[in-house]
C-alpha positions, 0 to 999 in steps of 0.5 A: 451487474454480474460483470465488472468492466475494468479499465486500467490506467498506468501499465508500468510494472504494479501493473501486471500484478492488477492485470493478472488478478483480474484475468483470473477474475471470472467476474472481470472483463479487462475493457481498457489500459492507458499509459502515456508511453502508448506502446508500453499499454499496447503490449499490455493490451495485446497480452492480456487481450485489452480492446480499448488503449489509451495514452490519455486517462481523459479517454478511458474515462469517457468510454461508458463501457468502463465501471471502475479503473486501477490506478496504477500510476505515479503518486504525485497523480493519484488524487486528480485521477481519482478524483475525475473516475469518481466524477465520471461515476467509476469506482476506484482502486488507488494503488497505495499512498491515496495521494501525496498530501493531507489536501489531496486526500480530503478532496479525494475523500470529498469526491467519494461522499459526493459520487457515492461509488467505491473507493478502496486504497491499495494497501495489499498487506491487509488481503494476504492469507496469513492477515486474514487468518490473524484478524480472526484469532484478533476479533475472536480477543484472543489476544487482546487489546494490542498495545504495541506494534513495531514493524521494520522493512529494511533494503541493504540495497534497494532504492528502485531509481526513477520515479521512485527516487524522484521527491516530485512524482513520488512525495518521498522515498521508503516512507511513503513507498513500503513505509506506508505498507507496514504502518497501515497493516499495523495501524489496521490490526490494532483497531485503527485507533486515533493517532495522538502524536508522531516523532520521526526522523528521516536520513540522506546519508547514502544516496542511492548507492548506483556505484555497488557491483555485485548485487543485483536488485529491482530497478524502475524502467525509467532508472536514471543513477544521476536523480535521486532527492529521497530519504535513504532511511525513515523512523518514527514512533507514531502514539495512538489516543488509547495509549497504544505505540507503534515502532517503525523503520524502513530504507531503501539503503542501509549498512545492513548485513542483509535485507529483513522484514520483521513485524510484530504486535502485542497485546495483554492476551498474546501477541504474533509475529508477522513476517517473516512468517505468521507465528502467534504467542499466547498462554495457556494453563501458566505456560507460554505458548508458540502457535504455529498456524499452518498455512501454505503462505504463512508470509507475505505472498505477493501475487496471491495477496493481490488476487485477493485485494483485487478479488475484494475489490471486485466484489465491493463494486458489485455490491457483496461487499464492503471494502476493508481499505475505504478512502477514510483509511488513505486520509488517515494514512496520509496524515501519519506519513506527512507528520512524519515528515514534517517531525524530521524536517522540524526536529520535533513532535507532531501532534494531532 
C-alpha cells in the first residue's frame, strides 16, 4: 500500500487542522467525511474535494475504500467509534482524551489487541519541532534522569461553551480538554514512569464568565452561555513509582492578569523550558549554562505540530513506522485524569 485512504469522522473545528494535514499528505487520498450536521461535512467535502459524505459514522465504516479514520468528534464518542473502526479493520487516530473512563479505555485498548491495526491518540504536543528536538538531547542523557516536571496552562478567559462546557459530552472541563495535553507531554519526557499516587483539586468559582465585554475569545459552534456544569480550574500533584512528581494547573477562567503557557522539566544533569519556547539548561566546566536552540518554531506551532502527528500517523498505517502515542499511552492518561477527579470529589489521595 503506497496510498492511505482517509475517512474523517466529526468535521467540527479540530477538523480542519486533520484536513488540511492530510491534503498536504502526498500519501493521503481524502476518501470520506461524516458529521451529523450533514451540511457542516458537506462544506468540508466540497473544499477539500471529499467524495463520500456521511451523517452516519456506521456508513463511512462500511465503504471498503476506507483504511483508517480520524476521530475527530465529542469525547463522550470516542471509545464506541473507535472500538467499531478497529472492528471493521480500519486504523484510528483518536483525537486526545482516548475516551472518558478507565472502562472505556480497556475496551478501546482490547479491540487494538484483537484487530491488530494502529491506533495511535492525539496527543499533538509529543510531534511539535521543538518536542523532537528536546527528545533527542533527553535520549542522548544529556539531562539526565528527569525528576521533576511542572506544567501550567492558564485561560484568564477561555471556557469554548458548548460541548466543551458540557459534563456529559466532554467528561470535563480544562482537565481533561488541555490538561490532558500537558500531563501526557511531561509524563512522555520523562520516560512515561508508573504513576504511584494523585492528589488534586478541581474549582467551580467562576462559571463560564459569558457576562465579560471587551475580550474577544474561541467559542465552540454550538456555544450556548446558559450550559456550563465543568470545573473553572483544575491542580494536581500526580507522583511517579521512580520517585519523580509532576506539578499541574489549568483553567479555563481565572483572576489571571493574562493567559500563560509555562512548562518545565528537571533533571540531575539539566533541565529545559518548554513554553513558552524551547530553552535548555545544563553545566559545563562548574558554570551553568543557557541553551538556546534555534529553531523556526522553538514553541508550540499549532498547524505544524499537526502536519507532523498526522504525517506520523500515516506512515504507522503503511507499516514504516511505529507510533509514538499507542492506545496503552491513552489507558494511562485516563487513568491520571480520572484519579484527579476522583481526589477533588473525594478530598484525598488516590492511589494506584
Amino acid at each position: 500500500m503506497s496510498t492511505l485512504n482517509i475517512g474523517l469522522i466529526g468535521s467540527g473545528s479540530i477538523s480542519e487542522s486533520h484536513l488540511k494535514a492530510y491534503s498536504a499528505n502526498p500519501k493521503v487520498r481524502l476518501a470520506a467525511v461524516c458529521d451529523l450536521n450533514e451540511p457542516r461535512a458537506r462544506e468540508k467535502a466540497e473544499k477539500y474535494d471529499i467524495p463520500n459524505v456521511y451523517s452516519n459514522y456506521k456508513e463511512l465504516l462500511a465503504n471498503s475504500e476506507v483504511d483508517a479514520v480520524s476521530i475527530c468528534t465529542w469525547n463522550n464518542s470516542h471509545a464506541e467509534i473507535s472500538i467499531a473502526a478497529l472492528q471493521a479493520g480500519k486504523h484510528v487516530l483518536c483525537e486526545k482524551p482516548l475516551c472518558k473512563t478507565v472502562e472505556e479505555a480497556l475496551q478501546v485498548q482490547e479491540a487494538v489487541r484483537e484487530s491488530g491495526k494502529t491506533l495511535q491518540v492525539g496527543y499533538v504536543r509529543r510531534h511539535a519541532s521543538s518536542i523532537h528536538v528536546l527528545k533527542k538531547f533527553i535520549d542522548e542523557d544529556e539531562l539526565g534522569e528527569i525528576y521533576f516536571a511542572k506544567a501550567s496552562l492558564i485561560r484568564r478567559l477561555g471556557n469554548p461553551g458548548g460541548w466543551f462546557a458540557d459534563q456529559e459530552r466532554s467528561g470535563g472541563g480544562p482537565l481533561i480538554d488541555i490538561g490532558v495535553h500537558v500531563i501526557d507531554l511531561c509524563w512522555y519526557l520523562m520516560g512515561k514512569p508508573k504513576v504511584k499516587s494523585v492528589s488534586g483539586n478541581t474549582y467551580n468559582r467562576l462559571g463560564n464568565r459569558s457576562h465579560i465585554q471587551n475580550l474577544d475569545f474561541y467559542k465552540a459552534a454550538d456555544y450556548d452561555a446558559a450550559l456550563n456544569n465543568v470545573e473553572d480550574m483544575a491542580n494536581a500533584l500526580i507522583r511517579f513509582e521512580n520517585g519523580a512528581s509532576l506539578l499541574v494547573d489549568v483553567s479555563f477562567t481565572l483572576h489571571a492578569r493574562d493567559n500563560s503557557a509555562q512548562i518545565n522539566i528537571y533533571g540531575d544533569k539539566g533541565g529545559a523550558e518548554i513554553e513558552p519556547k524551547l530553552s535548555i539548561v545544563t553545566e559545563r566546566h562548574n558554570t551553568i549554562i543557557n541553551v538556546e536552540p534555534q529553531l523556526t518554531h522553538p514553541g508550540f506551532e499549532f498547524q505544524g505540530a499537526f502536519d507532523q502527528e498526522i504525517s506520523h500517523f500515516v506512515d504507522s498505517c503503511l507499516g514504516l513506522i511505529q507510533t509514538n502515542s499507542p492506545v496503552e499511552d491513552g489507558v494511562e492518561m485516563i487513568k491520571i485524569l480520572n484519579a484527579v477527579y476522583q481526589s477533588a470529589a473525594e478530598g484525598r489521595e488516590i492511589h494506584f
